[in-house]
C-alpha positions in Angstrom: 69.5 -168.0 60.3 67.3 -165.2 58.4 64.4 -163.9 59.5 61.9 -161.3 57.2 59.8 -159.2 58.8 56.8 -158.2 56.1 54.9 -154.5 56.4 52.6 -153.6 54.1 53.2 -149.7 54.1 50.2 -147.9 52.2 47.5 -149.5 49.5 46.2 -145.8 48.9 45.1 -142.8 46.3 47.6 -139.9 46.6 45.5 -137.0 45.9 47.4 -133.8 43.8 49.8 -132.2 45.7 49.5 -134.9 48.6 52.0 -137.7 50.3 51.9 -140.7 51.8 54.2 -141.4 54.2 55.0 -144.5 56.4 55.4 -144.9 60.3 58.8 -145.8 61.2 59.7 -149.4 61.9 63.0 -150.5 64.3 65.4 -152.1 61.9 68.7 -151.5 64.3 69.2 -155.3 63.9 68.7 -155.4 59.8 71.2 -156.4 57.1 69.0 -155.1 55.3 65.4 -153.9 53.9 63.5 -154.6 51.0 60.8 -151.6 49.3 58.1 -152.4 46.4 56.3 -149.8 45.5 53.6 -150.7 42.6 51.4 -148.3 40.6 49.6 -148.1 37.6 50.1 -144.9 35.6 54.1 -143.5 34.7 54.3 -139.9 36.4 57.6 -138.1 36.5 56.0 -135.9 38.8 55.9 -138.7 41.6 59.1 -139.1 43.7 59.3 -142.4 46.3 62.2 -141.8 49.2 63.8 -144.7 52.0 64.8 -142.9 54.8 67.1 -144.0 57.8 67.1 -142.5 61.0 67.0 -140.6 63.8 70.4 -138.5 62.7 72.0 -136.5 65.3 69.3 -133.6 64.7 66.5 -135.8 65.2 65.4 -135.8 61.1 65.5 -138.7 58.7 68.1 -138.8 55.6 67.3 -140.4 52.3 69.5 -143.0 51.4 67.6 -143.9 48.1 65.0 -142.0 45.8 63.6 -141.9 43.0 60.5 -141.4 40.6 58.2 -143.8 38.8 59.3 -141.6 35.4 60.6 -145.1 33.9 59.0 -148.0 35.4 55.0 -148.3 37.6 56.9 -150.8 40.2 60.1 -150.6 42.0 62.1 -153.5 43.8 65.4 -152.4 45.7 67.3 -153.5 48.4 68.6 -150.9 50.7 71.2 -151.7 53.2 70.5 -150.5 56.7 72.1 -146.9 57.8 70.1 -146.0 61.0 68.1 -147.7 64.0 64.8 -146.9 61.9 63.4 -147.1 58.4 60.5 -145.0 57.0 59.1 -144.6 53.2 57.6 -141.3 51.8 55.8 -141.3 48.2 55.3 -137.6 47.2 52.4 -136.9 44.4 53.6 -133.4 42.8 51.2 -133.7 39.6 48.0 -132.6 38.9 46.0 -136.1 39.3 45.4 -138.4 41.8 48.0 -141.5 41.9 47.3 -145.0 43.5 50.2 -146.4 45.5 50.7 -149.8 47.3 53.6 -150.2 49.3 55.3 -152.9 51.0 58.8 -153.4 53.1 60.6 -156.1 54.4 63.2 -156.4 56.8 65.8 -158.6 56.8 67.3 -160.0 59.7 70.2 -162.3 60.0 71.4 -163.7 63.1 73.8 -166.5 63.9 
């Protein structure tokens, strides 16, 4: 049996310089998760991160990244590697971007 969980992360301007980040969500029990990011403008300058945690020093480790350089939407799936998940979208260019955000997590049991 598979069950989804669906979060809407973030449906947001990120200001110059700024970052949205999302909480953390339990995922311990995930095959996997499922990130779409959407936007409307290309920007090398903006870089998107899934990170899986806590590690042993309490921080969070990317285990994908990337930047909407290519392509203003992004669809991956991300198998688990920690007890939680969290999504960081970081604006390094000079004008605002909009962001919307959404994860799913994807539970399989037996």
């Amino acid at each position: 049996m598979v069950t989804i969980d669906y979060i809407q992360l973030f449906d947001d301007t990120i200001a110059p310089g700024g970052h949205v980040q999302s909480t953390t969500f339990p995922c311990a029990t995930a095959r996997a998760v499922q990130v779409t990011l959407a936007t409307g403008p290309l920007s090398r300058d903006v870089e998107w991160r899934v990170l899986f945690g806590p590690l042993p020093n309490g921080g969070f480790g990317a285990a994908r990244s990337g930047t909407f350089e290519q392509f203003n939407h992004l669809g991956i799936e991300v198998p688990v590697f920690g007890p939680q998940v969290m999504v960081i979208v970081e604006n390094r260019g000079a004008a605002p971007f909009p962001m919307v955000g959404m994860l799913r997590i994807v539970h399989e049991f037996e």
